[in-house]
BALOBA-1460 file (C-alpha; in Angstrom, 3 decimals):
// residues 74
<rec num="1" residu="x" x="45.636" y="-26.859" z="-1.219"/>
<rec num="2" residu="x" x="43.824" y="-29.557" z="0.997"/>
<rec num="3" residu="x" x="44.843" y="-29.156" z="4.717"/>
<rec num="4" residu="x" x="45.101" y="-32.445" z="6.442"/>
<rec num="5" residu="x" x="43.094" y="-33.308" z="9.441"/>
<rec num="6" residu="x" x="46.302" y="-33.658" z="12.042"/>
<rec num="7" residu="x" x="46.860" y="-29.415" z="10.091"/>
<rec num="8" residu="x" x="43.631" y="-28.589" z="10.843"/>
<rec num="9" residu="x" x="43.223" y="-29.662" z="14.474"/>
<rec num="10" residu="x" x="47.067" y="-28.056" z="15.290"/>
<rec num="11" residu="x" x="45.931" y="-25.093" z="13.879"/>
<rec num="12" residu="x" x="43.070" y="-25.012" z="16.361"/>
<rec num="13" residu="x" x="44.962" y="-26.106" z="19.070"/>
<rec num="14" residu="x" x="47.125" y="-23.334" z="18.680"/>
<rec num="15" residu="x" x="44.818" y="-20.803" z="18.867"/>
<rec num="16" residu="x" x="43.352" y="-22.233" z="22.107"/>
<rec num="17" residu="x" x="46.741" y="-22.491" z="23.670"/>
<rec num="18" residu="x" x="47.201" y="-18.942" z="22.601"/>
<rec num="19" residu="x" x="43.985" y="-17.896" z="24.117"/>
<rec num="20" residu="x" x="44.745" y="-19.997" z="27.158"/>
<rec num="21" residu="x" x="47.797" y="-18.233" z="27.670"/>
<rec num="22" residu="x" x="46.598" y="-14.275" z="27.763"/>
<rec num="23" residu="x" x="44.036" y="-15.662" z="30.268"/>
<rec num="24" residu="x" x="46.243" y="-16.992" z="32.410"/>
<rec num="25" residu="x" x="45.533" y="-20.670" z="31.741"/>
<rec num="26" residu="x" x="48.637" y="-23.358" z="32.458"/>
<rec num="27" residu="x" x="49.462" y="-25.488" z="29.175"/>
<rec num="28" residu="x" x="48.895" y="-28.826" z="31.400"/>
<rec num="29" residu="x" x="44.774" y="-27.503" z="32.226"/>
<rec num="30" residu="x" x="44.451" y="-26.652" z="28.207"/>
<rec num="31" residu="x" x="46.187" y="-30.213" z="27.647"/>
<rec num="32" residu="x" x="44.053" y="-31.963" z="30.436"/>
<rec num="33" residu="x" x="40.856" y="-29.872" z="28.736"/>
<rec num="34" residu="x" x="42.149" y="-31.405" z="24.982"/>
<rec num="35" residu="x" x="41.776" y="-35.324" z="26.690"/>
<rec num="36" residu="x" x="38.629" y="-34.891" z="27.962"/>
<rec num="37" residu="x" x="37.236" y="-33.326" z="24.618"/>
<rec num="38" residu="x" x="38.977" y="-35.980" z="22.703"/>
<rec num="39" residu="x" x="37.226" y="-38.824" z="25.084"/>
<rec num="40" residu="x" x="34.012" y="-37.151" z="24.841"/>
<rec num="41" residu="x" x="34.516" y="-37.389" z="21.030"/>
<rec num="42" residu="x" x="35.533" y="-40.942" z="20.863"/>
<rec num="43" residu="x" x="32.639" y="-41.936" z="22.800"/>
<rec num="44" residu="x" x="30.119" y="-39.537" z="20.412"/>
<rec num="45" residu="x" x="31.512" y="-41.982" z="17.690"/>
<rec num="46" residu="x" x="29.997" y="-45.218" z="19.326"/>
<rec num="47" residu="x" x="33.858" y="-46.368" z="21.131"/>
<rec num="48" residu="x" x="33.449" y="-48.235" z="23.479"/>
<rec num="49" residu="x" x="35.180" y="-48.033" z="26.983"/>
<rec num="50" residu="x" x="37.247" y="-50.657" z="26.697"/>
<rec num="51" residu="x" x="38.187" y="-49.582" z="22.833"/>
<rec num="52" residu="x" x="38.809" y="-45.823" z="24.249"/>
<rec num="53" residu="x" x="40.782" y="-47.192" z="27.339"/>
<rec num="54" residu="x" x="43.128" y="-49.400" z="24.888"/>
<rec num="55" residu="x" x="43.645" y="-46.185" z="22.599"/>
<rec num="56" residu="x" x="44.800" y="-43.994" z="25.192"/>
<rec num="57" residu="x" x="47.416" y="-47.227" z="26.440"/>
<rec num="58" residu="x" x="48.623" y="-47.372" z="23.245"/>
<rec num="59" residu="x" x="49.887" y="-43.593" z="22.957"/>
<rec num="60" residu="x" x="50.954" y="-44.160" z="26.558"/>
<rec num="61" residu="x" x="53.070" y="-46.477" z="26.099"/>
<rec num="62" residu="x" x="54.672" y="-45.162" z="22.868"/>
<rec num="63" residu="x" x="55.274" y="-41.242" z="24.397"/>
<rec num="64" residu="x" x="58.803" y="-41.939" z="23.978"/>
<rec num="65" residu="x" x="59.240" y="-40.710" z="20.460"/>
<rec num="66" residu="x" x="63.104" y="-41.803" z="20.380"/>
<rec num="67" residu="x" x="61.951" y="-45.803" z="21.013"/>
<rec num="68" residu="x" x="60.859" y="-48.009" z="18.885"/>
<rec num="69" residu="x" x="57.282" y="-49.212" z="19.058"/>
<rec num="70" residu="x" x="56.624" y="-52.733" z="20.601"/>
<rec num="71" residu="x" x="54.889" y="-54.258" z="18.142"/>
<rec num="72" residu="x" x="57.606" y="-52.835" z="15.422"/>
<rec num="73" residu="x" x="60.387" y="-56.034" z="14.459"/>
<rec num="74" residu="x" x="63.777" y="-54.936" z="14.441"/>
């Protein structure tokens, strides 16, 4: 059974946040910690910082999961 990347990565992230938590560590650090890693890994890749900046706008402005996306056509 082949375990998709957005599987894998929850997995992980679960883990952390469980780690986080019988250490004492807030959700919002471990989420603020999970940014900078992904940033640090978009910028490994080669992205640029405008092509970072303009990824991180984009889930910004769709956090309301309820909405429909902007560019979407009714």
């Amino acid at each position: 059974m082949d375990v998709s990347a957005t599987e894998l990565v929850a997995g992980h992230v679960a883990g952390a946040l469980a780690a986080a938590q019988a250490k004492g560590v807030e959700t919002d650090t471990v989420a603020r910690c999970l940014l900078s890693e992904a940033i640090r890994l978009f910028r490994k890749a080669g992205r640029s910082t405008d092509d970072i900046a303009a990824e991180l706008t984009a889930l910004a402005d769709n956090l309301d999961e309820d909405a429909t996306y902007g560019f979407i056509r009714p």
